[in-house]
LUMMAR-111925 format. One record per atom (N, C-alpha, C): atom name; x, y, z. Coordinates in steps of 0.02 Angstrom, whole numbers, always signed. Atoms other than C-alpha are relative to their C-alpha. Layout:
! LUMMAR-111925
{gupa = CA x = X y = Y z = Z}
...
***
This chain:
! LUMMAR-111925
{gupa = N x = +34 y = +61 z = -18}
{gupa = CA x = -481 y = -10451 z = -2671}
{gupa = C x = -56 y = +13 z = +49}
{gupa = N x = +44 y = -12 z = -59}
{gupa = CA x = -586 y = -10369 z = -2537}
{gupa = C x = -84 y = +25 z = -34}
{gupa = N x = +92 y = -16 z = +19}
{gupa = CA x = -804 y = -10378 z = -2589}
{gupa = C x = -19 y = +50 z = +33}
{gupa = N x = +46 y = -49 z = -51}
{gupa = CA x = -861 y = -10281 z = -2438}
{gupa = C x = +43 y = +31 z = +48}
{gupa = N x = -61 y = -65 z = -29}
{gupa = CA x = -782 y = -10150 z = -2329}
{gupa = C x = -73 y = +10 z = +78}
{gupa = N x = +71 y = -7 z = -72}
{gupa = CA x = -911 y = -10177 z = -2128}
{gupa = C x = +34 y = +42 z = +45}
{gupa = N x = -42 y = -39 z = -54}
{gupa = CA x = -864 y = -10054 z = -1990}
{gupa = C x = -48 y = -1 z = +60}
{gupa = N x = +40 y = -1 z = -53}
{gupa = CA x = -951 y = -10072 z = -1817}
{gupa = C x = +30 y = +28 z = +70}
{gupa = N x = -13 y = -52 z = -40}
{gupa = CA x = -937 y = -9966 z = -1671}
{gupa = C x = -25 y = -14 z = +68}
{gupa = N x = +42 y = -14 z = -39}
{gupa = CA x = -1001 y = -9962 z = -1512}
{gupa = C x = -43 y = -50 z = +30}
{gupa = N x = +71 y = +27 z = +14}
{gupa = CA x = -1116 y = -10103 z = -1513}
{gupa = C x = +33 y = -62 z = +79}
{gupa = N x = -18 y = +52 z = -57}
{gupa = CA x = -1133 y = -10237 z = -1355}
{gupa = C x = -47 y = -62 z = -22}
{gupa = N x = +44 y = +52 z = +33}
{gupa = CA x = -1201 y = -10418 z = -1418}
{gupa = C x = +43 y = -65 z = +41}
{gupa = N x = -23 y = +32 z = -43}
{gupa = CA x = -1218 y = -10557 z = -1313}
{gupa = C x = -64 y = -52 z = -18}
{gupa = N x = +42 y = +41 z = +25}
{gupa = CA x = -1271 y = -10736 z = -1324}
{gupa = C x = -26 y = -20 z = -51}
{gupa = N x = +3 y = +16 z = +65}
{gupa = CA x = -1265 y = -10772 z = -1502}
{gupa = C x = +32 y = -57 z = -21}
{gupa = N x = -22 y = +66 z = +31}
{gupa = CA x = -1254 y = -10945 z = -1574}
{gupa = C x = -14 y = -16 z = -80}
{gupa = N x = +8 y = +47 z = +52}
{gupa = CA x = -1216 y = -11031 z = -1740}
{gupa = C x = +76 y = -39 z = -39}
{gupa = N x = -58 y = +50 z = +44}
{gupa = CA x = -1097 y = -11145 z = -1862}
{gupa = C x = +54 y = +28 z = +2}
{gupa = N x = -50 y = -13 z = +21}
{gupa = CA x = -978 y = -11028 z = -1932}
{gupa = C x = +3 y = +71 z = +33}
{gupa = N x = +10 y = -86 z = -15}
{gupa = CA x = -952 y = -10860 z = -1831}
{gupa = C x = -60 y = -5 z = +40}
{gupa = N x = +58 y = -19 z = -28}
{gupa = CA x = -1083 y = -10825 z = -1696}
{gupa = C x = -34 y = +55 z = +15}
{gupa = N x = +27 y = -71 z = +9}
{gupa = CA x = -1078 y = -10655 z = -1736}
{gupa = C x = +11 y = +30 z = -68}
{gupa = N x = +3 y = -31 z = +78}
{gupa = CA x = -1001 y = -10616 z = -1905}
{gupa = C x = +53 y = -69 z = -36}
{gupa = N x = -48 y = +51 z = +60}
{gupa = CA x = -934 y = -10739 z = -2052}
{gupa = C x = +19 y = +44 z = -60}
{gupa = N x = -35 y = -63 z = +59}
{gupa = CA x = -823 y = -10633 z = -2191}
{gupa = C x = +38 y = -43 z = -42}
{gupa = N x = -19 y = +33 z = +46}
{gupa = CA x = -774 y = -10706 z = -2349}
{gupa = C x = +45 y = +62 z = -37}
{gupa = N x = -24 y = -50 z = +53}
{gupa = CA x = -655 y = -10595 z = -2441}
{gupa = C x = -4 y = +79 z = +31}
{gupa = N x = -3 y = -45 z = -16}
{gupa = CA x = -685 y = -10457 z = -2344}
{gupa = C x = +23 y = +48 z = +48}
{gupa = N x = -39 y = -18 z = -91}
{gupa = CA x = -622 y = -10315 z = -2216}
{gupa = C x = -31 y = +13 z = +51}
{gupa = N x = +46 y = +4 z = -87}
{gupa = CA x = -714 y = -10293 z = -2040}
{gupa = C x = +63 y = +62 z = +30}
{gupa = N x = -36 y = -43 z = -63}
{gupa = CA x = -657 y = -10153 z = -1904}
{gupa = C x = -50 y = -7 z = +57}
{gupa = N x = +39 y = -22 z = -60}
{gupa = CA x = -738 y = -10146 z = -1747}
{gupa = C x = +46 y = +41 z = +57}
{gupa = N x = -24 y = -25 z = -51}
{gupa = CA x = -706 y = -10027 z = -1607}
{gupa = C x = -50 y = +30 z = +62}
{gupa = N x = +53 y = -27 z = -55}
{gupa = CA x = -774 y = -10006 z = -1443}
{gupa = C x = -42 y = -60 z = +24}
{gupa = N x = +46 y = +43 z = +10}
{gupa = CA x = -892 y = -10159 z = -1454}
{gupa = C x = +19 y = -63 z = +88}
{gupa = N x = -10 y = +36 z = -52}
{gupa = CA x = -914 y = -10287 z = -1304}
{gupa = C x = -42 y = -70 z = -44}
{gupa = N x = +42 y = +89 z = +60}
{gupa = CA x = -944 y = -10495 z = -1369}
{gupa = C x = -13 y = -24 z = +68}
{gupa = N x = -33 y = +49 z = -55}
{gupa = CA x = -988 y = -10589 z = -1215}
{gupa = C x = -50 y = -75 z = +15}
{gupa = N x = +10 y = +44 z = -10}
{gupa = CA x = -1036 y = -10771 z = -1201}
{gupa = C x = -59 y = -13 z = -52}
{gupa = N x = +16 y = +31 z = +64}
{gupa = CA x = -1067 y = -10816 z = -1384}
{gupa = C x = +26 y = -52 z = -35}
{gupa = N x = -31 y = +61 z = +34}
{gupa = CA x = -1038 y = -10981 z = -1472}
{gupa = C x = -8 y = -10 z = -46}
{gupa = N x = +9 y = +36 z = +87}
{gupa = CA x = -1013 y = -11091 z = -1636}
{gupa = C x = +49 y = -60 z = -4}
{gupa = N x = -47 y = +53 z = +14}
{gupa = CA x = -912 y = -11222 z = -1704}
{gupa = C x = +36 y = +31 z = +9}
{gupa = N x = -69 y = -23 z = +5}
{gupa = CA x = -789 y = -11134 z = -1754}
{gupa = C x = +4 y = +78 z = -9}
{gupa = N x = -18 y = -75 z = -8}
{gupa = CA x = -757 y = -10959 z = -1704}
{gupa = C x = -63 y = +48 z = +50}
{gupa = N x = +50 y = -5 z = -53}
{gupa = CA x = -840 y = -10906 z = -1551}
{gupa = C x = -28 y = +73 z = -28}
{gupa = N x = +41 y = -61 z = +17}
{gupa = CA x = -883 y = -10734 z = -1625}
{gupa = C x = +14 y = +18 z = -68}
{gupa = N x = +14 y = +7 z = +48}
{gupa = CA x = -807 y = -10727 z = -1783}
{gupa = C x = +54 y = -39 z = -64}
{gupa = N x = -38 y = +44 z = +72}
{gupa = CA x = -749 y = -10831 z = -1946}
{gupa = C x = +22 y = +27 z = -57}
{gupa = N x = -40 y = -29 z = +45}
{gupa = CA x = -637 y = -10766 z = -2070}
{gupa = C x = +27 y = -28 z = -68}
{gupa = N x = -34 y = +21 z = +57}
{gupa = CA x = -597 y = -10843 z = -2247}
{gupa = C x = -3 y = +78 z = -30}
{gupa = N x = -32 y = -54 z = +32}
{gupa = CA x = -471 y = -10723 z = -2332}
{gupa = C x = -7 y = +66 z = +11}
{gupa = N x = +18 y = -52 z = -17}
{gupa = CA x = -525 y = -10588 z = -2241}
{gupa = C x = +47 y = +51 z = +22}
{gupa = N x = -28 y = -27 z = -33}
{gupa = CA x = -448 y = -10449 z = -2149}
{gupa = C x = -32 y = +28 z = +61}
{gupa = N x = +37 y = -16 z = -81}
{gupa = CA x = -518 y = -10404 z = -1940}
{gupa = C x = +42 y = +43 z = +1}
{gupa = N x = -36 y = -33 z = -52}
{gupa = CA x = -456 y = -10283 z = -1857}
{gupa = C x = -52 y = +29 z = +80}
{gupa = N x = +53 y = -21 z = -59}
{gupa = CA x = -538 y = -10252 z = -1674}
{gupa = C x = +42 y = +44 z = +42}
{gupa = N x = -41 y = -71 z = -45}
{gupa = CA x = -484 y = -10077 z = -1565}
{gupa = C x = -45 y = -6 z = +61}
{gupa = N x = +53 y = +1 z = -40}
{gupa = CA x = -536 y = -10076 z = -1407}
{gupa = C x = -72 y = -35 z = +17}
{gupa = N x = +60 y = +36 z = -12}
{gupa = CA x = -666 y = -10211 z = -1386}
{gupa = C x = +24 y = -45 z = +51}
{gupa = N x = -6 y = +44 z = -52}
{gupa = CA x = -697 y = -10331 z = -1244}
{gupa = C x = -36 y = -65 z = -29}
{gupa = N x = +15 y = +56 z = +20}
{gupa = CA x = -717 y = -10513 z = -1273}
{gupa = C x = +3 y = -38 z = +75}
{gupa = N x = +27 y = +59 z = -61}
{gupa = CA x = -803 y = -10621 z = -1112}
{gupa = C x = -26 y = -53 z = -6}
{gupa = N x = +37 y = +61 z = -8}
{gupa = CA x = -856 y = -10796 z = -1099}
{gupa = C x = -15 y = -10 z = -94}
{gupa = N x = +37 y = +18 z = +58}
{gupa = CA x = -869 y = -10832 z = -1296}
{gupa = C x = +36 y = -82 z = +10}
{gupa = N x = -36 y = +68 z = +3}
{gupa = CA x = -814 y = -11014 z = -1333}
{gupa = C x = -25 y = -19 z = -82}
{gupa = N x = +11 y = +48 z = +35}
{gupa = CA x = -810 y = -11149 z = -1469}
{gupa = C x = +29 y = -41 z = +23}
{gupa = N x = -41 y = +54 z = +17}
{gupa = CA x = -766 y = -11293 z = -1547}
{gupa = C x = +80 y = +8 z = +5}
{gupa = N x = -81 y = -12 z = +20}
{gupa = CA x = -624 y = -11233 z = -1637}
{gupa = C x = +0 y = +88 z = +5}
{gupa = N x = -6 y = -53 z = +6}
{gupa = CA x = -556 y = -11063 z = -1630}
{gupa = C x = -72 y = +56 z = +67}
{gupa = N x = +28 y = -17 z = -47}
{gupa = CA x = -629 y = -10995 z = -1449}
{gupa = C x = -48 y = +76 z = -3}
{gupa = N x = +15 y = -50 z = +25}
{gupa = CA x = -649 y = -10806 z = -1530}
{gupa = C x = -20 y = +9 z = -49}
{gupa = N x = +5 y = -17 z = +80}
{gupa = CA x = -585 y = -10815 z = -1704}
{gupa = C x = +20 y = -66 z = -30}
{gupa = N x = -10 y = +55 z = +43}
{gupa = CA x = -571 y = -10948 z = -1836}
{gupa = C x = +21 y = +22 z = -46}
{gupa = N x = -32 y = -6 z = +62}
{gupa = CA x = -471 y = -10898 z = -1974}
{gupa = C x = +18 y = -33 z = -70}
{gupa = N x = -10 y = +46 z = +41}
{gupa = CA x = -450 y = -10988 z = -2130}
{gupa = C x = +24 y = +11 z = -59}
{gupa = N x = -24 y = -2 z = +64}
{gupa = CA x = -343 y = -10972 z = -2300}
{gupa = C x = +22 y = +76 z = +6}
{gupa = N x = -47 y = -80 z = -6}
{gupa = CA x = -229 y = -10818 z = -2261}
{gupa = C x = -25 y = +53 z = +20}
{gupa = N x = +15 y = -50 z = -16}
{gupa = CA x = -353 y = -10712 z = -2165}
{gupa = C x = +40 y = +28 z = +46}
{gupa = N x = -43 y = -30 z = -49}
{gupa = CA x = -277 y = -10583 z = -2068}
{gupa = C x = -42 y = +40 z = +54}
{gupa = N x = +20 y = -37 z = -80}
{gupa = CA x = -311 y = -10527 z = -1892}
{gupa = C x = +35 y = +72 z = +36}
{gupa = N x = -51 y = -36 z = -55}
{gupa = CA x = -265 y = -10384 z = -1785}
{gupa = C x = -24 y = +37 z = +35}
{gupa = N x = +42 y = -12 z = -44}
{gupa = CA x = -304 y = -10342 z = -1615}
{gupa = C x = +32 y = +56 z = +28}
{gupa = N x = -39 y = -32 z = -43}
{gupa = CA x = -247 y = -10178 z = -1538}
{gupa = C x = -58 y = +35 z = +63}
{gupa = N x = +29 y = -26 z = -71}
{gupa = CA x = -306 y = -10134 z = -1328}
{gupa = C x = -61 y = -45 z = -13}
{gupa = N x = +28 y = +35 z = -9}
{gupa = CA x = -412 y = -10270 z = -1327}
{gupa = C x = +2 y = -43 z = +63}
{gupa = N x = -21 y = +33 z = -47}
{gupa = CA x = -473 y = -10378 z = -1177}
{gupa = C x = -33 y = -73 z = +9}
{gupa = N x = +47 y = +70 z = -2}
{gupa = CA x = -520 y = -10542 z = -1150}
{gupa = C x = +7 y = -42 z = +41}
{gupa = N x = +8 y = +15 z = -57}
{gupa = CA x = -575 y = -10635 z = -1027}
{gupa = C x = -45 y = -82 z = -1}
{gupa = N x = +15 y = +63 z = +0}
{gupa = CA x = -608 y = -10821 z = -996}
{gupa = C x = -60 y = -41 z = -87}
{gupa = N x = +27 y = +19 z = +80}
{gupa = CA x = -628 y = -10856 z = -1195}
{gupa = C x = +28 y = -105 z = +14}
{gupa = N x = -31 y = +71 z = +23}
{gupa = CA x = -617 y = -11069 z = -1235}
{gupa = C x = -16 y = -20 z = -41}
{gupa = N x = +5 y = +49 z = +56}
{gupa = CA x = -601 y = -11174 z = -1359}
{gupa = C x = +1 y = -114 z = +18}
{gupa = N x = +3 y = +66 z = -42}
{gupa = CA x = -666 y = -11374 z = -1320}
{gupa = C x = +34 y = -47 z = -54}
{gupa = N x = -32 y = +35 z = +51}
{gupa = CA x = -570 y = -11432 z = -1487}
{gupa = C x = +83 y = +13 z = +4}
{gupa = N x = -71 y = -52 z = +8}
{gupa = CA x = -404 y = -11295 z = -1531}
{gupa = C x = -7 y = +51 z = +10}
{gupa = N x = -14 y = -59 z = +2}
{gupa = CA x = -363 y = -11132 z = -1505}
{gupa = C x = -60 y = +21 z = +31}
{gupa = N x = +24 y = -20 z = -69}
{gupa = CA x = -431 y = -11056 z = -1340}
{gupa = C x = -2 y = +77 z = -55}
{gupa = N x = +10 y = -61 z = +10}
{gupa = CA x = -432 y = -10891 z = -1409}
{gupa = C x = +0 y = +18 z = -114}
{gupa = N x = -11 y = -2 z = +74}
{gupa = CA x = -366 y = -10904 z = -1626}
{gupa = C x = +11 y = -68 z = -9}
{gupa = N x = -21 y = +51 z = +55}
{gupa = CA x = -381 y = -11042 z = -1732}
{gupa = C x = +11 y = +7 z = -71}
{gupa = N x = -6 y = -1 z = +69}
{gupa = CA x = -290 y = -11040 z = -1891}
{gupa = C x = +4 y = -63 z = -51}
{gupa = N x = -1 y = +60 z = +38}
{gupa = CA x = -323 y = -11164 z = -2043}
{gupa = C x = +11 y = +15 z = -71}
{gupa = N x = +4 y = -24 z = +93}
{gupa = CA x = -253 y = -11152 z = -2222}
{gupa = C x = +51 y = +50 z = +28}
{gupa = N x = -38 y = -71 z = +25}
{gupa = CA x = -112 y = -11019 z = -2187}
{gupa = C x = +62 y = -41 z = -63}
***
């Protein structure tokens, strides 16, 4: 079921706004990041990123000041799967649900 296969590394991105994901939206697909710093990025829903059917996994990344609506980090939707290992995060909100994960559709 998986279209695309993204891997990101390293990378520091800050201040990024929009609708769905203010940094990455994934339909069907898997994501890794490791190393990476998000800090004080927004959206509706999923302060950095939005997930239908997807699979995340984030190693070692730092997450500061992102917010939404819904889903303060991540927004999940229709059985995507998450998973965070040594990760840190630090004054993430959500002004709707889910301060840090919002899930919809599991």
């Amino acid at each position: 079921m998986t279209n695309v296969i993204v891997t990101s590394t390293g990378n520091k991105i800050r201040n990024c706004t929009a609708v769905d994901g203010a940094i990455f939206k994934f339909d069907r697909s898997e994501f890794t990041d490791d190393g990476s710093i998000f800090e004080y990025n927004g959206a509706d829903r999923g302060g950095v990123a939005y997930c239908v059917q997807c699979k995340m996994t984030f190693r070692n990344s730092i997450f500061k000041g992102n917010y939404a609506k819904q889903g303060g980090i991540f927004y999940i939707e229709k059985q995507g799967e998450l998973i965070l290992e040594n990760v840190q995060i630090d004054s993430s909100n959500a002004f709707d649900a889910g301060g840090i994960i919002y899930a919809d559709g599991l």
